[in-house]
MDTraj code that builds the backbone (N, CA, C; nanometers):
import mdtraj as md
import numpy as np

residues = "UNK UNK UNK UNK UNK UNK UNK UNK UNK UNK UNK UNK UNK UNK UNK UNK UNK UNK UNK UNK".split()
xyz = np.array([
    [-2.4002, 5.7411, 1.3586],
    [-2.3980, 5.6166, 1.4369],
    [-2.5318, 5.5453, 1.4240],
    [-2.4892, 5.4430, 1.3582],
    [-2.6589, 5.3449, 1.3351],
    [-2.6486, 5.2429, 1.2448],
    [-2.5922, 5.2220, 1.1286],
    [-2.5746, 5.1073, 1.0496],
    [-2.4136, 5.0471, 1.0671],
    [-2.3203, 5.1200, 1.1111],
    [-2.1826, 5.1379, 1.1838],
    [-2.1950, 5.0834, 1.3281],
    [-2.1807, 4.9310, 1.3337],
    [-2.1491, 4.9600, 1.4723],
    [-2.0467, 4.9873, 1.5437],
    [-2.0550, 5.0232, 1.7229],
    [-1.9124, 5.1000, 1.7555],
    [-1.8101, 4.9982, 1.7908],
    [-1.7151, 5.0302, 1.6780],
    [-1.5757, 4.8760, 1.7483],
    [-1.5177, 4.9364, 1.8460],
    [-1.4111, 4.8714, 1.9161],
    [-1.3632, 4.8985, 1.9604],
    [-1.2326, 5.0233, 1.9996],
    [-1.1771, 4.9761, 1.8733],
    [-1.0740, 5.1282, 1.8454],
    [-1.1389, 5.2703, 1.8526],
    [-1.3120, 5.2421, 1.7773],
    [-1.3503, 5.3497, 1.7295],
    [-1.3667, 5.4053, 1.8984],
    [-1.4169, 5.3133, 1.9642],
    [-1.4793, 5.3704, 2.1185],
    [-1.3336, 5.4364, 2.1994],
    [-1.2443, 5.3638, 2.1717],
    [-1.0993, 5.4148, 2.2724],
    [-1.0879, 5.5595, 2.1955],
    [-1.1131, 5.6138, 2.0385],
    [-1.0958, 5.6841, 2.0026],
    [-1.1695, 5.8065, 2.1072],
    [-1.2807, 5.7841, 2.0692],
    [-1.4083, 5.8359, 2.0760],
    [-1.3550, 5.8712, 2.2514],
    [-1.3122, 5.8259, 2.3495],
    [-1.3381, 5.8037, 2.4916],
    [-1.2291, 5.8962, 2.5177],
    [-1.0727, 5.9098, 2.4561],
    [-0.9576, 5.9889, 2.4364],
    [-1.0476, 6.1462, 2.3949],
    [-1.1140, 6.1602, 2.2939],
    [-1.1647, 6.2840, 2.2414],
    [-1.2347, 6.3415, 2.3996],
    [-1.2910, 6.2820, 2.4398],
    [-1.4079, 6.2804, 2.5886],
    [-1.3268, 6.3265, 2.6880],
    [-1.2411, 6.2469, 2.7161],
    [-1.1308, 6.3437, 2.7985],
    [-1.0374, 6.4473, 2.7774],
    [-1.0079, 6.4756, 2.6736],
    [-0.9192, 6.5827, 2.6027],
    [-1.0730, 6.7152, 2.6352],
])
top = md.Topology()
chain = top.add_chain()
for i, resn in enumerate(residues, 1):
    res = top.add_residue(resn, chain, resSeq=i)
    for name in ("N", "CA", "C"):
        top.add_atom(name, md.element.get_by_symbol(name[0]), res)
traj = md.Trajectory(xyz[None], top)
């Protein structure tokens, strides 16, 4: 994470993994 910024999908992804 650094030249990638975080879109959106990637964050709902990312936020689903967090709660699982």
């Amino acid at each position: 994470m650094g030249e990638k910024k975080p879109e959106p999908l990637d964050f709902v992804k990312d936020f689903q993994e967090y709660l699982t």
